[in-house]
C-alpha positions in Angstrom: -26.2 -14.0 -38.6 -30.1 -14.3 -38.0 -30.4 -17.7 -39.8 -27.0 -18.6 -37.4 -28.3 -17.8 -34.6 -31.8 -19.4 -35.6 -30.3 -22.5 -35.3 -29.3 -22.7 -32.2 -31.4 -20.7 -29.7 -35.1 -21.1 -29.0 -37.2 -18.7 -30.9 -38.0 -16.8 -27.4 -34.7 -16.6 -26.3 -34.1 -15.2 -29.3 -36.5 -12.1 -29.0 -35.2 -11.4 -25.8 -31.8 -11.3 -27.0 -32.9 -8.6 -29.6 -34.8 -6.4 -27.0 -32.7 -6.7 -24.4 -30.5 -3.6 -23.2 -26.4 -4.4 -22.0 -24.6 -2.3 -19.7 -20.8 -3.4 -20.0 -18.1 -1.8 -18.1 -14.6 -2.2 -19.4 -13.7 -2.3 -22.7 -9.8 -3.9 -22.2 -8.7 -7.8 -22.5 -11.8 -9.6 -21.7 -14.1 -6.5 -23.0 -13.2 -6.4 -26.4 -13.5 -10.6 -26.5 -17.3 -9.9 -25.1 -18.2 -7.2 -27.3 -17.6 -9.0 -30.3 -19.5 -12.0 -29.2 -22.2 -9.9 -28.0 -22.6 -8.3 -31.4 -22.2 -12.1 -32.4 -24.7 -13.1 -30.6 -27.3 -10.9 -31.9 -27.5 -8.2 -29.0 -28.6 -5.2 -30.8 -28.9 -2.4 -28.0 -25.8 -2.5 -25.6 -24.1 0.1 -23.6 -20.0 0.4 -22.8 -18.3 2.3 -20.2 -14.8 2.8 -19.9 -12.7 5.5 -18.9 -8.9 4.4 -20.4 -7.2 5.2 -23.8 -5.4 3.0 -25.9 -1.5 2.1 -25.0 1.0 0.4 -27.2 1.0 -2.8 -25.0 -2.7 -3.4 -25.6 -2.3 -4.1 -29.3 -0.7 -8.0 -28.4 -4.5 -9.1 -27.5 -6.7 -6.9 -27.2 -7.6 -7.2 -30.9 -10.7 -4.4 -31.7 -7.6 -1.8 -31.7 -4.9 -0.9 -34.2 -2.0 0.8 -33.6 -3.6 3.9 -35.3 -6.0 4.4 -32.0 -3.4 4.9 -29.8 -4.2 7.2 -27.7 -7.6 7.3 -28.4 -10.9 5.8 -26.2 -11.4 2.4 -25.7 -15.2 2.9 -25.4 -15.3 4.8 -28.6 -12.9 2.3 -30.6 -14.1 -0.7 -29.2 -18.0 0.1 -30.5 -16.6 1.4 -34.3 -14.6 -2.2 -34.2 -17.8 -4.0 -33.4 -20.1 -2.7 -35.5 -17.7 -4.0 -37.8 -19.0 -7.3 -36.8 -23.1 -6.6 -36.6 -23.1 -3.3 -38.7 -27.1 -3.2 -37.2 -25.9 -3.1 -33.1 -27.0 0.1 -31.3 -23.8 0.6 -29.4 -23.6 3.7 -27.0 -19.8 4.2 -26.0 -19.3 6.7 -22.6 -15.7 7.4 -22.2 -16.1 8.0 -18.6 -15.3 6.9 -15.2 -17.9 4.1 -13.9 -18.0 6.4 -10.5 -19.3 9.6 -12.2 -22.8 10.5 -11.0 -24.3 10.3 -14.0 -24.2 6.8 -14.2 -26.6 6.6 -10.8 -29.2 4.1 -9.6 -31.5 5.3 -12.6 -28.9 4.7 -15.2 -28.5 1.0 -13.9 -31.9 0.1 -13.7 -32.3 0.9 -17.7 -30.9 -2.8 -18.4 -31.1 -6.3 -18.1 -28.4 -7.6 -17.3 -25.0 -6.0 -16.4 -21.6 -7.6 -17.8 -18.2 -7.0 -15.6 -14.9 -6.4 -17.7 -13.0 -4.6 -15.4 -9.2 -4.9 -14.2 -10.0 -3.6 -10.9 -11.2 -4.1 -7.1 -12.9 -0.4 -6.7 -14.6 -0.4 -9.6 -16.0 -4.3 -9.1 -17.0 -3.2 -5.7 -19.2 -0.3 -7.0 -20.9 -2.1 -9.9 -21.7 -4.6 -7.5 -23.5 -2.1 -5.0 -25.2 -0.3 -7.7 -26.7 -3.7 -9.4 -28.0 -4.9 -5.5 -29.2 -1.3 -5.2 -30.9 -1.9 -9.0 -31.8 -5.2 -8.4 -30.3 -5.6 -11.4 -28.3 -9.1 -12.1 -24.5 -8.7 -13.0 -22.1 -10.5 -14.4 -18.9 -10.6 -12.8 -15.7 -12.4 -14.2 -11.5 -11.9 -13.9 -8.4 -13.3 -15.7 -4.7 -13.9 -13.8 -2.2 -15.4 -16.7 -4.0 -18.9 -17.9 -6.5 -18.9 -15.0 -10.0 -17.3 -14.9 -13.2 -17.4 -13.4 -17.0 -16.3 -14.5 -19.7 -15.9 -11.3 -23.4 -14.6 -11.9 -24.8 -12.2 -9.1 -28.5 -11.9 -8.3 -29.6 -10.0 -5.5 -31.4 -12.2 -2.9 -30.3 -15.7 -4.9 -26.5 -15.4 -4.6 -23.8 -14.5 -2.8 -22.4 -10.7 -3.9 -18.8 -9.7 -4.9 -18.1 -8.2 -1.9 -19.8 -11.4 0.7 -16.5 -13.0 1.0 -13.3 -11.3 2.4 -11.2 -10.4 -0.3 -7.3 -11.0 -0.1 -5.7 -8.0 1.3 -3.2 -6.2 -0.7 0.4 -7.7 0.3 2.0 -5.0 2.3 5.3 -4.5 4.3 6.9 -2.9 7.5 7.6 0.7 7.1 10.9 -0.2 9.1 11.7 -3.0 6.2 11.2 -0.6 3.5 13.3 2.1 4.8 15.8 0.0 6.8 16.3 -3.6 6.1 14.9 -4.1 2.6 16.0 -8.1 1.2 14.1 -8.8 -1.3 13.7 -6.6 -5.0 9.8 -5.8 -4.3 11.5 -4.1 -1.0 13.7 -1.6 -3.1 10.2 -1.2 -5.7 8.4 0.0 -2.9 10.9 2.5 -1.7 11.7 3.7 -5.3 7.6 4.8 -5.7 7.5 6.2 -2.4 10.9 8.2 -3.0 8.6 9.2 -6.6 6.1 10.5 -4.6 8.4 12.3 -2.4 9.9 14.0 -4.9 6.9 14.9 -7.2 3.7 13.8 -6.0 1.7 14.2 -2.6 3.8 14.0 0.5 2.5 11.5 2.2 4.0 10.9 5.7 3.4 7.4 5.5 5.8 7.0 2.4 8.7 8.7 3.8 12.5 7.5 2.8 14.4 8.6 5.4 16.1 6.3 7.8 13.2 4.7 10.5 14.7 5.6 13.8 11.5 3.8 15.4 12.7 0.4 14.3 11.4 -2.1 16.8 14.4 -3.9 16.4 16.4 -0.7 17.2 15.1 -0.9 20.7 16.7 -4.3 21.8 20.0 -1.9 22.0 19.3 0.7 24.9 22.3 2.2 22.9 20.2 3.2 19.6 18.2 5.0 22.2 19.3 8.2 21.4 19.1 8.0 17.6 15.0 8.5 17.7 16.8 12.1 19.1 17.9 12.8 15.9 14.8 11.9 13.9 14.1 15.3 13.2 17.9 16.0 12.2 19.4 15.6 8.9 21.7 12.7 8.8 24.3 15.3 7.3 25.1 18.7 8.6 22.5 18.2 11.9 20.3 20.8 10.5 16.1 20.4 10.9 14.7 18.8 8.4 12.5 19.8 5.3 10.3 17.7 3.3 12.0 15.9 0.9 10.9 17.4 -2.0 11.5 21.3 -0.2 14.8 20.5 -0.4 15.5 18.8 -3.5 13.6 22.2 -4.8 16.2 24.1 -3.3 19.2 22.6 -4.5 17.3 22.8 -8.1 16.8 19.1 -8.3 20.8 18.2 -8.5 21.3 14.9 -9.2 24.7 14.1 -7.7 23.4 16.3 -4.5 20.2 13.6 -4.4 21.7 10.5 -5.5 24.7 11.0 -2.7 22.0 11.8 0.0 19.6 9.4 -0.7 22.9 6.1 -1.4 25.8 7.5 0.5 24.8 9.4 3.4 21.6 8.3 4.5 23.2 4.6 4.0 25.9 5.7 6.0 23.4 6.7 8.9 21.7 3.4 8.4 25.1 1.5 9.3 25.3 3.7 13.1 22.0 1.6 14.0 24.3 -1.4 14.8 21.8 -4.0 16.0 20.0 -4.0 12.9 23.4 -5.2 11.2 24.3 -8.2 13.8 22.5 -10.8 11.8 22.0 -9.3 8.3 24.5 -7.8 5.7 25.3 -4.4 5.9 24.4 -2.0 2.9 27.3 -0.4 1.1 27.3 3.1 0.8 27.5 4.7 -3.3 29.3 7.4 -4.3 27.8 9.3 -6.9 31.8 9.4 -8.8 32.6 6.2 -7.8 30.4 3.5 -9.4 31.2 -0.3 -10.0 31.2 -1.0 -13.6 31.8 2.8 -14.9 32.6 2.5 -18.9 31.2 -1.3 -18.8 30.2 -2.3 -22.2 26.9 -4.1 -21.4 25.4 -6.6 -23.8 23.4 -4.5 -26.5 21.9 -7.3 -28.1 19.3 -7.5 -25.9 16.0 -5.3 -25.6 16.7 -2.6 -22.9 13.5 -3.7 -20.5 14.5 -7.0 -21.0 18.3 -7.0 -19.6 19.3 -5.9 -16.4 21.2 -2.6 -16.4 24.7 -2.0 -14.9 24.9 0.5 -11.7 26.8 3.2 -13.8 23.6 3.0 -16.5 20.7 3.3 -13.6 22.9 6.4 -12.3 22.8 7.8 -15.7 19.2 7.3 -16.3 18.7 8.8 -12.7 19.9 11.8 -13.9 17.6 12.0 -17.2 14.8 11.4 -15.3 15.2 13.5 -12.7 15.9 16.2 -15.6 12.6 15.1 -17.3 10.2 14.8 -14.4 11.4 17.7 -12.8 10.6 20.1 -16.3 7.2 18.0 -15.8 6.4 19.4 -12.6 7.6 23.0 -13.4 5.1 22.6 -16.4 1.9 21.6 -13.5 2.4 25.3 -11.6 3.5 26.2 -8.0 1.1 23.9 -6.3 1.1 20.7 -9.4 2.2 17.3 -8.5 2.9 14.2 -10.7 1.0 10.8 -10.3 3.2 7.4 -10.9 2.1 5.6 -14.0 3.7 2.7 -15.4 2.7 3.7 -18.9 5.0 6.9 -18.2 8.7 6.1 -19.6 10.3 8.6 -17.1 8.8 7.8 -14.6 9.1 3.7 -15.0 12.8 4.6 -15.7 13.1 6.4 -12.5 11.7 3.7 -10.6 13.7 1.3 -12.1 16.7 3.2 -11.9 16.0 4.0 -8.2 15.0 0.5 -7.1 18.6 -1.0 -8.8 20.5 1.8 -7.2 19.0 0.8 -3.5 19.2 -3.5 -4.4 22.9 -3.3 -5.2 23.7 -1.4 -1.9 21.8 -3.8 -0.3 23.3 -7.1 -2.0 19.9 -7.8 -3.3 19.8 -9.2 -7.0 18.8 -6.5 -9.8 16.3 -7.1 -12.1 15.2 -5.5 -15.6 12.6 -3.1 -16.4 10.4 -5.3 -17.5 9.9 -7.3 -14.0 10.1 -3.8 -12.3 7.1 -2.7 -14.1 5.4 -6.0 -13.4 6.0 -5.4 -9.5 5.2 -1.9 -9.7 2.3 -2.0 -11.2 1.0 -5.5 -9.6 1.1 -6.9 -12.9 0.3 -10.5 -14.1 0.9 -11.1 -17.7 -2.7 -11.5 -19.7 -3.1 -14.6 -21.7 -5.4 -13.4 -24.8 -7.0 -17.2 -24.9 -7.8 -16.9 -21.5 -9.9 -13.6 -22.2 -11.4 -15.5 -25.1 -12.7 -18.2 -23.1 -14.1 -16.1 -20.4 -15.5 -14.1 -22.5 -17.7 -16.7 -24.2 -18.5 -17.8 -20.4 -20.2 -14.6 -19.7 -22.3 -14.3 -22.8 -23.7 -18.0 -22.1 -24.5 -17.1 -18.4 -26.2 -14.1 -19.9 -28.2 -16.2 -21.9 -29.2 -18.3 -19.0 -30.9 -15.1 -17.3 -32.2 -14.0 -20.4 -34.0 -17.3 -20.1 -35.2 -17.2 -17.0 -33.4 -20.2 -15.8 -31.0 -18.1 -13.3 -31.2 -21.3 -10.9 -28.7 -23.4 -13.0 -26.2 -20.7 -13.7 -23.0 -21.4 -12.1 -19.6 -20.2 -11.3 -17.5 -21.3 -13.9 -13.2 -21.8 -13.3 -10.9 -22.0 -16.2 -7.5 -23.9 -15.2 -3.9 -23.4 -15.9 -4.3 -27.7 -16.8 -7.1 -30.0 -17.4 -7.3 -31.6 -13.9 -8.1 -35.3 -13.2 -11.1 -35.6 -14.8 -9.4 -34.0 -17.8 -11.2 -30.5 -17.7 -9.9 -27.1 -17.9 -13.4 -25.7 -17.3 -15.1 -26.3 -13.7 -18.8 -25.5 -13.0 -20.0 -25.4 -9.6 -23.0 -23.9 -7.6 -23.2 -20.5 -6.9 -23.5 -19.9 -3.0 -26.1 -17.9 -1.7 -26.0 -14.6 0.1 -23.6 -14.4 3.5 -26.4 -13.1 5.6 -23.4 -11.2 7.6 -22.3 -9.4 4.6 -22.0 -5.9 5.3 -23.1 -5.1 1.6 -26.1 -7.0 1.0 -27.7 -8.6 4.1 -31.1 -7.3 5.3 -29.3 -4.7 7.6 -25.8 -4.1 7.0 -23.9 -3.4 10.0 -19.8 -3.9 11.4 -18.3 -3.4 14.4 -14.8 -1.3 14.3 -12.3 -1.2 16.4 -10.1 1.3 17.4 -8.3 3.9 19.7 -11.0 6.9 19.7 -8.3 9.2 21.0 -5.8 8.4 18.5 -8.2 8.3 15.3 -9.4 11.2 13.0 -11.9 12.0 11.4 -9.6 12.0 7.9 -8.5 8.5 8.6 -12.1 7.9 9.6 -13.6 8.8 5.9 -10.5 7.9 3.6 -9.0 5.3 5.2 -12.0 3.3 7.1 -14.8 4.2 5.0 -13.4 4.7 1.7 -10.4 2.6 1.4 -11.2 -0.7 3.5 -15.2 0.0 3.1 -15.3 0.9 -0.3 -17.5 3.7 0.1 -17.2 6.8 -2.4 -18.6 9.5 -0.7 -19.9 8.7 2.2 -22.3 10.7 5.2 -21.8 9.8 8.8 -24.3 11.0 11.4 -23.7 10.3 15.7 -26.7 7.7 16.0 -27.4 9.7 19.5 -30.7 11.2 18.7 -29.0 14.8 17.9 -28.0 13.4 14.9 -24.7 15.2 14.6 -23.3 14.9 11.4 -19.6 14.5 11.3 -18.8 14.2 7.7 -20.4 15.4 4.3 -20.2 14.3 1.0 -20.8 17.9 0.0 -17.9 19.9 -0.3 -16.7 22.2 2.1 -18.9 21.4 4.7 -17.6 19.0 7.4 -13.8 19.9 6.3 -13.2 21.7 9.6 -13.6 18.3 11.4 -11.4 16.3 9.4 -8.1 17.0 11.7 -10.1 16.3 14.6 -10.5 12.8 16.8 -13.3 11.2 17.2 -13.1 11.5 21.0 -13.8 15.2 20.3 -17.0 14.4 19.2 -17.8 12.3 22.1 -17.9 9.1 19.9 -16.3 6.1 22.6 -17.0 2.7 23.4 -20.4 1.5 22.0 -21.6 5.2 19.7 -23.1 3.5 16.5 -22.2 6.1 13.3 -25.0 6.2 10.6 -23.4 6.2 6.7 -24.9 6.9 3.6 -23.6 6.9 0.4 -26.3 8.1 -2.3 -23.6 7.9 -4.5 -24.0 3.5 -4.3 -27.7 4.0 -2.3 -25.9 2.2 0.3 -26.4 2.4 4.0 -24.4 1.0 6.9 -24.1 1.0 10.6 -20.9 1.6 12.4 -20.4 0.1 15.9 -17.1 1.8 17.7 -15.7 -0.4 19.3 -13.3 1.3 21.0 -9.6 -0.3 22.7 -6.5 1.5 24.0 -4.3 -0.4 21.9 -4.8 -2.5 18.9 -2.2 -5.8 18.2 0.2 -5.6 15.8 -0.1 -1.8 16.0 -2.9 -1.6 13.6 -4.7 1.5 13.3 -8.4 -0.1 13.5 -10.0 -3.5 12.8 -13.1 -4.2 10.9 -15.0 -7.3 12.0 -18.3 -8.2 10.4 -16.4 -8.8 7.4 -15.9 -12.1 7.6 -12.4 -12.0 8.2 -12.2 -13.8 10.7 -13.2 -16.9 8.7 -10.1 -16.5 6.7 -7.5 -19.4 6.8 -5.3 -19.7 10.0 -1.9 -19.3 9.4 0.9 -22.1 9.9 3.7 -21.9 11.8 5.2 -20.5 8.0 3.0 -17.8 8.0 1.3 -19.2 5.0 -2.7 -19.8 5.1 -3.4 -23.9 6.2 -3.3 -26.1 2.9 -1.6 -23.7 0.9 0.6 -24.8 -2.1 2.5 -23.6 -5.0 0.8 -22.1 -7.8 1.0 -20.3 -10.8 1.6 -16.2 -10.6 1.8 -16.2 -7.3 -2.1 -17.2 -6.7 -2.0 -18.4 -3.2 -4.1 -21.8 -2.8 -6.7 -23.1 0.1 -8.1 -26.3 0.8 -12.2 -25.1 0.3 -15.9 -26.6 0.8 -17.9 -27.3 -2.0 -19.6 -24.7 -4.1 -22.3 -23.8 -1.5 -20.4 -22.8 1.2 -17.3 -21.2 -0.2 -15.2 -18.7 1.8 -13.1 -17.3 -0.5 -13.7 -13.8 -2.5 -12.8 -14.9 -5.8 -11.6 -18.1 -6.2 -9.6 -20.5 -9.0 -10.4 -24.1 -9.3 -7.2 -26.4 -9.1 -8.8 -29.7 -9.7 -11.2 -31.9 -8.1 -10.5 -33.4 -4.7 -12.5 -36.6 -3.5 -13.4 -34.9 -0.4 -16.3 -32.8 1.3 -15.4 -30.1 3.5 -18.3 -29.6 6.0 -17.7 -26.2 7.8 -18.9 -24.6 11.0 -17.6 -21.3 11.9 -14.1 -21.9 12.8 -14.0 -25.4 12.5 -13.4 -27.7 9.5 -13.8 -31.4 9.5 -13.8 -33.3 5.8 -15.6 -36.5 4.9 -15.6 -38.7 1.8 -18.9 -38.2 0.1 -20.5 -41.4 -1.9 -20.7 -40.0 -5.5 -19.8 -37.0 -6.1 -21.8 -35.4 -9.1 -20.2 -32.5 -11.1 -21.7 -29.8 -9.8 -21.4 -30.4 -5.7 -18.2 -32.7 -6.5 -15.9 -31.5 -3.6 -13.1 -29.7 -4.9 -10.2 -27.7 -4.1 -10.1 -24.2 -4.8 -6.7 -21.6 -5.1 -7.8 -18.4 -4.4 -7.3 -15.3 -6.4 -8.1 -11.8 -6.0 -8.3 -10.4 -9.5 -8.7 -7.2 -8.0 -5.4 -6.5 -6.2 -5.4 -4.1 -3.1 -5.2 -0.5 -1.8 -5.7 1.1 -5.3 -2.8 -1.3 -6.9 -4.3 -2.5 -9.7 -4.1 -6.0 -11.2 -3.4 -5.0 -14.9 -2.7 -6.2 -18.1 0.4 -6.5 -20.2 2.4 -8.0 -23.4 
C-alpha cells in the first residue's frame, strides 16, 4: 500500500494524508465506494456517521455489506468491511443521527476536511451550516441513475450548498388529490395521506374526504350549498369524526372502509357536477362486486413486478389493514405508525389503495415496484455511478490537503460522453452569492405573509424549519423589549404556538431575531406583511434567490427546458462562475456564453472556449428531493 501510494503522491501530500482526521457522513451507495478508497488511499484516522441499518435492497451495490448484516448499522459494518482493506485505519463508526447535539460546532472543527455521502436535502443543508460555522471545507457530492455531480465548499472562496435556490419538491392541489386525480402519482399521494389518516398523525392538510372548496366547484352557483355539508358525512348526514375515530369504532372493518372510502365517498364526488363536464367521471366500487373476481392473473411473473388485478389489491387491503391495525394496537392508546417504504404492509397498503382509487378513476395501474419508486421519490442507483463519484471526492480531497483549493472544481458525470467525447465535466466553482441567507456577511430575508392568518406553529415548523431549514430555532421581537416568541427549550414558548403573530403585535416591517445554536446560525426576519398572497400561498420567502429561477413558458415548463433522463428537469445556464442552479448536471458543452444580469439573459459566442470556462449547458438536479421526501436508493 505505502510503496503504492509512494509512487504516485508527493512525499508531503503524503504525510498529510496520514495525519489528517475525516469526518464522513453517510455510509450508503456513494459511502461505502468512499470508504474503501479512503482506506485505499492511505487515510489512517477517519470518522463515519450514519444513522440507517442495513435492508435487503442495499446488497445489489452497496458492496461493504453481506446479507448476514441485515439489519445491522451501516456505520458499524461499513468500518469492520474497510479495515478489511487497510487493517492499520483508525475508523470511529457513530450510529447516530447527523442532527444529534453531540456532533456540535466542536465536533466539526476536530477535522480537515469533511466528505458528504448523504441521500438527503436536511441533512446536506445542516453539514453545510455546521462546516461554514467550522470553517471547515466540505465536500459535497449526489448520484440520480447514471448522472452525478462532486462540488468542493470553502467558506469565503465558494458558493455554499444552500446559495442557490434548490428545486422545490413537486407538489399538487389539495382539490386534485381529493377530487380530480388523472395521473397514478395523484392516487399515490392520496393512498399515503389516507395511511396517515388511518394510523399516523392527523394531519388536516392530508385529509381524504371529498374537497367541497374546489375552486372549480364555484363556477356552478348550484354546488353552492355542498360546502354546507362539509362537516356532514357523505352517508347517513351525521357530524363527522376523524377518520381514523371512526374506522376505530367500527374495529377497522374492511368492507365498512373500503365501501366508504370507493363507493360512497365516489358517489358524493359525482353530485359536484361541474367538475365532471369536461373530465370522466369516477366509477363507484363495491366492495362484493369487483371486476375480475376469481381472475387467474399471470403467476410467472415477480409480484412487485406485475400489476395486480382489482379483486387482488381488495384482498391485500384487507391483510393490511388486519396487519397495520395489530401494529398500532401494539404502540398503546396514544401510538401512531410512520409510512416506510421498507415496511411490506404498509407498501402493500399503499399500493393496494392507490390501484383501488386509479381504476375508479380510469387511470392506468401500475405494480408495486413503480409505486414504491413514486412513493418514496425514488430514482434507481447506478453502483458505477457511485464508484465514479466516489473516486471524484477523494481526489478533490487531495487537492485541499494540498493546499491548492483554487483549482478544485465542480465535477459532472453524464448519462453519455457529450461532443467532445467526455462523460466527466470540470468547471469553476462559483463564488459565494453575497445574498445568500446562509453564508453572506449578514444573513437576512424578507417574508411575506398575512400576520392575521399565520401562527406561530406555522411560523417555527413550517417557515423556519421546513422552508429555512432551521432545527431548533429562537426568535426574539427585534423591538428593543426583546420579546421572545419561540424557544428551542422545551416547554417554554408552547403556550404561543396556537397564537397569530398579530397577537404579538408583529405587522408590516417587525424584523424577528433567530438563532439556532444547534447550526450557530443567525438570521434576520423582515415581515413583510400582505392581506392576501397569490396563488393562495401561505407566505413567501424572498432573499432566497428565487426569484432568479427560470421563467416559465406558456407550458408551464422552466425556459430551455428539454427531455431528460429520470425526470431531471434541464435549463439553458451561464458558465461555471455564475451558475444559478442548486445542484446541477452537465448535458454537454454548448458553444455559447450566457452573460447574466439579474433578470435578464443575453448569450454571446465566446472566441475559444477553454475547458474549464467553456460555456455549457447544464440540467438541473436536486439530489435532495423536497419536504422530507427523500431521494433514495434502490435495486
Amino acid at each position: 500500500m505505502a510503496a503504492i501510494m509512494n509512487g504516485v503522491l508527493e512525499k508531503s501530500l503524503l504525510e498529510n494524508i496520514k495525519k489528517s482526521k475525516l469526518l464522513m457522513v453517510g455510509a450508503g451507495g456513494i459511502g461505502c465506494e468512499l470508504l474503501k478508497n479512503l482506506v485505499l488511499t492511505g487515510f489512517t484516522d477517519i470518522e463515519l456517521i450514519d444513522l440507517d441499518t442495513i435492508d435487503v435492497s442495499n446488497l445489489n451495490r452497496q458492496f461493504l455489506f453481506r446479507k448476514e448484516h441485515v439489519g445491522k448499522s451501516k456505520a458499524e459494518v461499513a468500518k469492520e468491511s474497510a479495515l478489511k482493506f487497510n487493517p492499520e485505519a483508525k475508523i470511529t463508526a457513530h450510529h447516530d443521527s447527523i442532527f444529534s447535539p453531540e456532533f456540535g460546532l466542536d465536533f466539526f472543527k476536530g477535522f480537515e476536511i469533511v466528505l458528504n455521502a448523504l441521500d438527503n436535502r436536511a441533512a446536506r443543508n445542516h453539514v453545510n451550516r455546521m462546516c461554514l460555522a467550522a470553517d471547515i471545507p466540505l465536500v459535497e457530492s449526489g448520484t440520480a441513475g447514471y448522472l452525478g455531480q462532486v462540488t468542493v465548499i470553502k467558506k469565503g472562496s465558494t458558493e455554499c450548498y444552500e446559495c442557490r435556490p434548490q428545486a422545490p419538491q413537486k407538489t399538487f392541489p389539495g382539490c386534485t388529490i381529493r377530487n380530480t386525480p388523472s395521473e397514478p402519482i395523484h392516487c399515490v399521494v392520496w393512498a399515503k395521506h389516507l395511511f396517515n389518516q388511518l394510523f399516523g398523525e392527523n394531519d388536516p392538510d392530508q385529509d381524504v374526504s371529498p374537497d367541497t372548496e374546489d375552486p372549480e366547484l364555484t363556477a356552478d352557483a348550484g354546488q353552492a350549498a355542498l360546502a354546507t355539508e362539509a362537516k356532514k358525512d357523505a352517508v347517513g348526514g351525521i357530524e363527522r369524526k376523524s377518520t381514523r375515530a371512526w374506522a376505530m369504532d367500527i374495529g377497522y372493518d374492511a368492507q365498512k372502509i373500503f365501501n366508504k372510502l370507493f363507493r360512497d365517498d365516489i358517489k358524493y364526488l359525482l353530485s359536484m357536477e361541474t367538475l365532471w363536464k369536461k373530465r370522466r367521471p369516477p366509477q363507484p366500487l363495491d366492495f362484493d362486486c369487483l371486476p375480475g373476481k376469481g381472475e387467474i392473473m399471470n403467476t410467472s411473473a415477480m409480484r412487485d413486478q406485475r400489476v395486480w388485478s382489482v379483486q387482488e389489491c381488495a384482498d391485500a387491503f384487507t391483510q393490511c389493514l388486519s396487519a397495520l391495525k395489530n401494529d398500532l394496537n401494539s404502540r398503546g392508546e396514544n401510538g401512531m405508525l410512520v409510512w416506510d417504504k421498507d415496511d411490506h404492509h404498509a407498501m402493500d397498503f399503499v399500493t393496494c389503495v392507490s390501484n383501488i382509487r386509479a381504476h375508479v378513476f380510469g387511470i392506468p395501474l401500475r405494480s408495486k415496484f413503480d409505486i414504491k419508486s413514486m412513493a418514496g421519490n425514488i430514482i434507481p442507483a447506478i453502483a458505477t455511478t457511485n464508484a465514479i463519484i466516489a473516486g471524484l471526492i477523494v481526489m478533490e480531497s487531495l487537492k485541499i490537503l494540498a493546499g491548492n483549493v483554487s483549482k478544485c472544481r465542480q465535477i459532472f458525470l453524464n448519462r453519455v460522453p457529450n461532443d467532445r467525447k467526455r462523460l466527466l465535466v470540470p468547471c469553476v466553482i462559483s463564488k459565494p452569492n453575497p445574498k445568500c441567507y446562509v453564508c453572506s456577511e449578514k444573513p437576512e430575508c424578507n417574508v411575506i405573509l398575512n400576520t392575521t392568518k399565520i401562527t406561530i406553529r406555522i411560523l417555527q415548523d413550517k417557515i423556519l424549519k421546513s422552508h429555512l431549514n432551521m432545527i431548533a430555532p429562537d426568535v426574539e421581537i427585534d423591538d428593543g423589549k426583546g420579546t421572545i416568541i419561540i424557544s428551542s427549550e422545551e416547554g417554554e414558548t408552547e403556550e404561543n404556538n396556537d397564537k397569530l403573530l398579530s397577537d404579538f403585535a408583529i405587522s408590516n416591517g417587525t424584523r424577528l431575531k433567530c438563532d439556532d445554536f444547534l447550526q450557530n446560525y443567525s438570521l434576520n426576519i423582515n415581515i413583510v406583511h400582505v392581506d392576501k398572497l397569490d396563488k393562495e400561498k401561505e407566505f413567501e420567502v424572498v432573499g432566497d434567490m428565487s426569484q432568479f429561477q427560470p421563467k416559465e413558458d406558456e407550458n408551464g415548463k422552466p425556459e430551455g427546458e428539454s427531455q431528460t433522463n429520470g425526470n431531471v428537469p434541464s435549463t439553458t445556464k451561464a458558465k461555471p462562475d455564475d451558475d444559478e442552479d442548486d445542484l446541477v448536471l452537465l448535458e454537454d458543452d454548448a458553444e455559447e456564453e450566457i452573460s447574466k444580469s439579474p433578470g435578464n439573459l443575453s448569450r454571446k459566442r465566446p472566441a475559444e472556449p477553454s475547458e474549464d470556462e467553456s460555456l455549457i449547458k447544464k440540467k438541473k438536479h436536486d439530489v435532495a428531493a423536497g419536504d422530507g421526501e427523500e431521494v433514495i436508493e434502490i435495486s
